[in-house]
Backbone as CSV, one residue per row, in Angstrom:
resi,resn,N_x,N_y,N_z,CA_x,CA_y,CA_z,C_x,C_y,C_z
1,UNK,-58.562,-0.549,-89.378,-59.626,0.233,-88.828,-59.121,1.628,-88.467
2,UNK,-59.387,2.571,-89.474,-58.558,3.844,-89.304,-59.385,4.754,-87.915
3,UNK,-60.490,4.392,-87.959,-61.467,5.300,-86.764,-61.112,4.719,-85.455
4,UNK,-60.044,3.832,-85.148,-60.204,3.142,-83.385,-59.151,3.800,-83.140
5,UNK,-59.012,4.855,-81.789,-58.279,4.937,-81.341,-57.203,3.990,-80.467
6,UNK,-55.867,4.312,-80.395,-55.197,3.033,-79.050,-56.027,3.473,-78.512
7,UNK,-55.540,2.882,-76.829,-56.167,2.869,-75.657,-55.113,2.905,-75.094
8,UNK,-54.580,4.806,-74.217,-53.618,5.315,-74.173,-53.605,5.675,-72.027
9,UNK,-52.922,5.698,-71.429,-53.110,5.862,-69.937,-52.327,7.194,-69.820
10,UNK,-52.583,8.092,-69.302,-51.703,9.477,-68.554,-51.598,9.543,-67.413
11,UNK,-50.275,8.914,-66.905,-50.278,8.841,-65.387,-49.099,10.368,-65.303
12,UNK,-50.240,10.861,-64.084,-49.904,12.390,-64.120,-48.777,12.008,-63.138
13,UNK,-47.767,13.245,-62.597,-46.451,12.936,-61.976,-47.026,13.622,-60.622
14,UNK,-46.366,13.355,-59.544,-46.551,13.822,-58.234,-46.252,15.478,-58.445
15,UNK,-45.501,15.834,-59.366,-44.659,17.063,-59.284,-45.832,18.174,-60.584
16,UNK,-46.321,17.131,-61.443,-47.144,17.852,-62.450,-48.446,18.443,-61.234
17,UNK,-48.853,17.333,-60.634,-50.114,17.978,-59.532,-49.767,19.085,-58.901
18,UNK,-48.741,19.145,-58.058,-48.205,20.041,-57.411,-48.097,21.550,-58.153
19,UNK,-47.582,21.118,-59.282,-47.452,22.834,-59.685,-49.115,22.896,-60.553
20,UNK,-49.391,21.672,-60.815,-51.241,22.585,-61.482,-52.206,23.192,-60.286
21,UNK,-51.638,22.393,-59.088,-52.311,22.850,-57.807,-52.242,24.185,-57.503
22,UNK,-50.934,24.568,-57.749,-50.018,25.870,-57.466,-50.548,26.733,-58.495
23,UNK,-50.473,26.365,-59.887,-51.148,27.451,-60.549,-52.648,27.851,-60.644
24,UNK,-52.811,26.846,-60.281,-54.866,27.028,-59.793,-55.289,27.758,-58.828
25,UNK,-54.340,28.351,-58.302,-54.452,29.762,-57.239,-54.365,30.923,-57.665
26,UNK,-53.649,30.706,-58.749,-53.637,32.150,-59.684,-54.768,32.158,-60.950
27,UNK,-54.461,31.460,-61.701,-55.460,31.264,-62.310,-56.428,30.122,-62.245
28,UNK,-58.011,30.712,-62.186,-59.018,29.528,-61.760,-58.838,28.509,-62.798
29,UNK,-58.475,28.451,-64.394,-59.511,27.656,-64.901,-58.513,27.012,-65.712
30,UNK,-57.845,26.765,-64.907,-56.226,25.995,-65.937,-56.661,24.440,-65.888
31,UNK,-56.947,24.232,-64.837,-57.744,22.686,-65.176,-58.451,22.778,-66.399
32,UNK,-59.469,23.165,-66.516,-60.442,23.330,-67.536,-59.644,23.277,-68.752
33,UNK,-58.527,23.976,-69.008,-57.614,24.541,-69.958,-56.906,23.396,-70.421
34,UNK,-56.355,23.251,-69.674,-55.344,21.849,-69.523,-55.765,20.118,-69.979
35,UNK,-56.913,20.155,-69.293,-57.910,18.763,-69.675,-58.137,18.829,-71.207
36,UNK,-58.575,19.164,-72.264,-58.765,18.605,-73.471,-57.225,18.500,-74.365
37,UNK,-55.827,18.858,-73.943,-54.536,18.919,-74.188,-54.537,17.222,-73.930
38,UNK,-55.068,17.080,-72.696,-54.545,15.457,-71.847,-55.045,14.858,-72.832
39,UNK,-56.934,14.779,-72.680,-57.579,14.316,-73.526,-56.861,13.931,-75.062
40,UNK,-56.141,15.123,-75.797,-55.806,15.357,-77.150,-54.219,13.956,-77.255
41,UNK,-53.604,14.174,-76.004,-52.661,13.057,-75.643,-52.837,11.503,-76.475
């Protein structure tokens, strides 16, 4: 079945939050940015 993706988990790191937290002060929309990369994971 070439169309099923796995079924994949991204457990983010204490230290990845921290600095997306950190850069989300400078720039607003790095979440936004960042999320379809995870997604693409």
């Amino acid at each position: 079945m070439p169309n099923e993706q796995p079924s994949v988990f991204i457990d983010l790191t204490p230290e990845y939050k921290q600095n997306l937290r950190n850069l989300s002060k400078r720039f607003r929309n790095i979440r936004s940015d960042v999320q379809p990369i995870i997604e693409e994971l």
